[in-house]
VEXBABA-124104 format. One line per 5 residues: number of its first residue (from 1); their letters; for each residue x, y, z of N, C-alpha, C. Coordinates in Angstrom, 1 decimal. Layout:
VEXBABA-124104
NUM	a	X:Y:Z:X:Y:Z:X:Y:Z; ...
This chain:
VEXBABA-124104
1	xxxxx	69.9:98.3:69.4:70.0:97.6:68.1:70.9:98.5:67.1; 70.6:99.5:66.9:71.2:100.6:65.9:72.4:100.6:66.6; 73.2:100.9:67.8:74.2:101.2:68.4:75.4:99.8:67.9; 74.7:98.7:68.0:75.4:97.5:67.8:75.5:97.6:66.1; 74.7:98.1:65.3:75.1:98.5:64.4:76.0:98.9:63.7
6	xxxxx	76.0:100.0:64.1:76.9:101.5:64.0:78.6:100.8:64.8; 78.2:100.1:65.6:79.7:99.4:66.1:80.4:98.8:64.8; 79.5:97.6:64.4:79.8:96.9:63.4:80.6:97.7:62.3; 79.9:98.0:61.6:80.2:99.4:60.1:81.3:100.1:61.0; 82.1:100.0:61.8:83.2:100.9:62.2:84.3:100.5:61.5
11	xxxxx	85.0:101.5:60.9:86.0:101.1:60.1:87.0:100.1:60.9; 87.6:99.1:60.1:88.4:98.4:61.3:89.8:99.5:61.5; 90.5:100.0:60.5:91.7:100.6:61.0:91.3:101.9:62.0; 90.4:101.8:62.4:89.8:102.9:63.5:90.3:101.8:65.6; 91.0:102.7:66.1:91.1:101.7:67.3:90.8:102.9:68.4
16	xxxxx	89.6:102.4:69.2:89.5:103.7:70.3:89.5:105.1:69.5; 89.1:105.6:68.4:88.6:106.4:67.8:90.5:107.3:66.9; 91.0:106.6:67.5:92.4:106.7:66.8:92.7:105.6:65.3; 93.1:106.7:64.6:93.2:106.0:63.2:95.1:104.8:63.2; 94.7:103.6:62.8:95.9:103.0:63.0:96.6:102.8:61.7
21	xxxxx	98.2:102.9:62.2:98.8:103.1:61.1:98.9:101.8:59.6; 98.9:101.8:58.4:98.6:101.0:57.9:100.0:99.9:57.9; 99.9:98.7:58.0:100.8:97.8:57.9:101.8:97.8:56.8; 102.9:97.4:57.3:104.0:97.7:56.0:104.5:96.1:55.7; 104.5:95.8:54.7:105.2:94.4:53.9:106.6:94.2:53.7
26	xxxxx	107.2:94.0:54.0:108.6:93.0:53.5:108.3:92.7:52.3; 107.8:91.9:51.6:107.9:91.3:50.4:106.3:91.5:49.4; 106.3:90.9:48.2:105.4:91.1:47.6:104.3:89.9:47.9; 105.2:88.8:48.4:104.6:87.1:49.0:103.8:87.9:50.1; 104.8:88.3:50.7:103.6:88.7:52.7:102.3:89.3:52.3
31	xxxxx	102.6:90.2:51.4:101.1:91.4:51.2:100.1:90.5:50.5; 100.7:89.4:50.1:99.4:89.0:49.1:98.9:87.6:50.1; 99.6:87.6:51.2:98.8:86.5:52.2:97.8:87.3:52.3; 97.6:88.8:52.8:96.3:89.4:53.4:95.8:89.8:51.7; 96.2:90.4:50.4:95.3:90.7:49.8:95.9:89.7:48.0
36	xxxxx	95.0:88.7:48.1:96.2:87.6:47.4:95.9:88.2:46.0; 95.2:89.4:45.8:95.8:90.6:44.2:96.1:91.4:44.0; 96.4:92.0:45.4:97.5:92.8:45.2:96.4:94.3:45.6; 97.2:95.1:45.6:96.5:96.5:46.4:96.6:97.4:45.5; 95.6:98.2:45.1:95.4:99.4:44.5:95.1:100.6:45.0
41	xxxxx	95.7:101.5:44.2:95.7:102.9:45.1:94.6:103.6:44.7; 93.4:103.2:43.9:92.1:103.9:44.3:91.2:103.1:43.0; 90.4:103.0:42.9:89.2:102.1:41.9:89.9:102.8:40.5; 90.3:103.8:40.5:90.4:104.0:39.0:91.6:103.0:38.7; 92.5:102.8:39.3:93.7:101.9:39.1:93.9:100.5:39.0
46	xxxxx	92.6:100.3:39.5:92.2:99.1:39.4:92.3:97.8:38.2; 91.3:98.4:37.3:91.2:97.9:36.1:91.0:96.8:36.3; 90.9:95.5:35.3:90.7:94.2:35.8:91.4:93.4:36.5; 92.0:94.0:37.4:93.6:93.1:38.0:92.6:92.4:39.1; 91.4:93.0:39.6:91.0:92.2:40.8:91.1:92.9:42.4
51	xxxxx	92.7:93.7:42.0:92.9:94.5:43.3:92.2:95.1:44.4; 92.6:95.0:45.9:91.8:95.6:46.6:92.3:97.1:46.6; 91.2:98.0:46.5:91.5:99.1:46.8:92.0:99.5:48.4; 93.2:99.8:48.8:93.7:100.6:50.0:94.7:101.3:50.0; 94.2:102.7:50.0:95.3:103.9:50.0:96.0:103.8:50.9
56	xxxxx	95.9:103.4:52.1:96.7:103.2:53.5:97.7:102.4:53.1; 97.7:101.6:52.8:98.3:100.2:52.3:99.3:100.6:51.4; 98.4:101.0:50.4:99.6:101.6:48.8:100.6:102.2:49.4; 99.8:103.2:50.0:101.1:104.3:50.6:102.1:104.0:51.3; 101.3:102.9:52.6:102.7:102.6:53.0:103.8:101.6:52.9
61	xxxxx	103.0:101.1:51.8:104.4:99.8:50.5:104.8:100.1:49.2; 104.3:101.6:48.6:104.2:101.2:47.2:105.9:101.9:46.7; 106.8:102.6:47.4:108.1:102.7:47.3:109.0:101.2:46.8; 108.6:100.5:48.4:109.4:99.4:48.8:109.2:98.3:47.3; 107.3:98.2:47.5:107.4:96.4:47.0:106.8:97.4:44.7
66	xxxxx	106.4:98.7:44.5:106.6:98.8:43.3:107.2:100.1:42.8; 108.5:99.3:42.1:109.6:99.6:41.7:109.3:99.8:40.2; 108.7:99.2:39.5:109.1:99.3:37.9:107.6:99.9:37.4; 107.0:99.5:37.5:105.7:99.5:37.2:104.8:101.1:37.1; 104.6:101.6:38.0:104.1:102.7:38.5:102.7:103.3:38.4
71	xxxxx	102.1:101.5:38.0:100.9:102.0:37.6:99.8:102.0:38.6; 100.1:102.3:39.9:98.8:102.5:41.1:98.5:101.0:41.3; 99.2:99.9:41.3:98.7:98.7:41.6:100.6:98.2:42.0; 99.9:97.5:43.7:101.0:96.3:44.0:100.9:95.5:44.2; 102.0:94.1:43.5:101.7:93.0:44.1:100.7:92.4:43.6
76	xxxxx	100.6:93.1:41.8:99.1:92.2:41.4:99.4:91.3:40.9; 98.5:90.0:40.7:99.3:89.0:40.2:99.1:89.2:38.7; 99.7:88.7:37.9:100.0:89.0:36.6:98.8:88.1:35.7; 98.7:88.2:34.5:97.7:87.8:34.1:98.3:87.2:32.9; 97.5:85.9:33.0:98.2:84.1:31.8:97.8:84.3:31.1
């Protein structure tokens, strides 16, 4: 019971005990099919945008898709 557990709680970017590389975006549309507020590079950056926190993520789009901004958040959606 605990073993099935402990499977569960496994991080998913974990494959066969090898860490997988984080997925990279084309656009700021594609990233927000998987996180539709956009990605933040750690809880403090957050703020009220909503964003999911993933440093994997940030790191491996935040050249490409933020350009102007530079505030630890991509691809957030903007606020009305």
């Amino acid at each position: 019971m605990i073993a099935s557990l402990l499977l569960v709680a496994a991080p998913a970017a974990m494959v066969q005990g090898k860490a997988v590389a984080a997925k990279s975006y084309s656009s700021c549309a594609a990233l927000q099919k998987d996180f539709p507020k956009g990605v933040a590079y750690s809880s403090y950056t957050v703020g009220t945008s909503g964003a999911k926190v993933n440093m994997a993520v940030y790191n491996a789009n935040y050249k490409k898709l933020d350009k102007f901004s530079d505030d630890g958040l991509i691809c957030e959606k903007k606020k009305k």
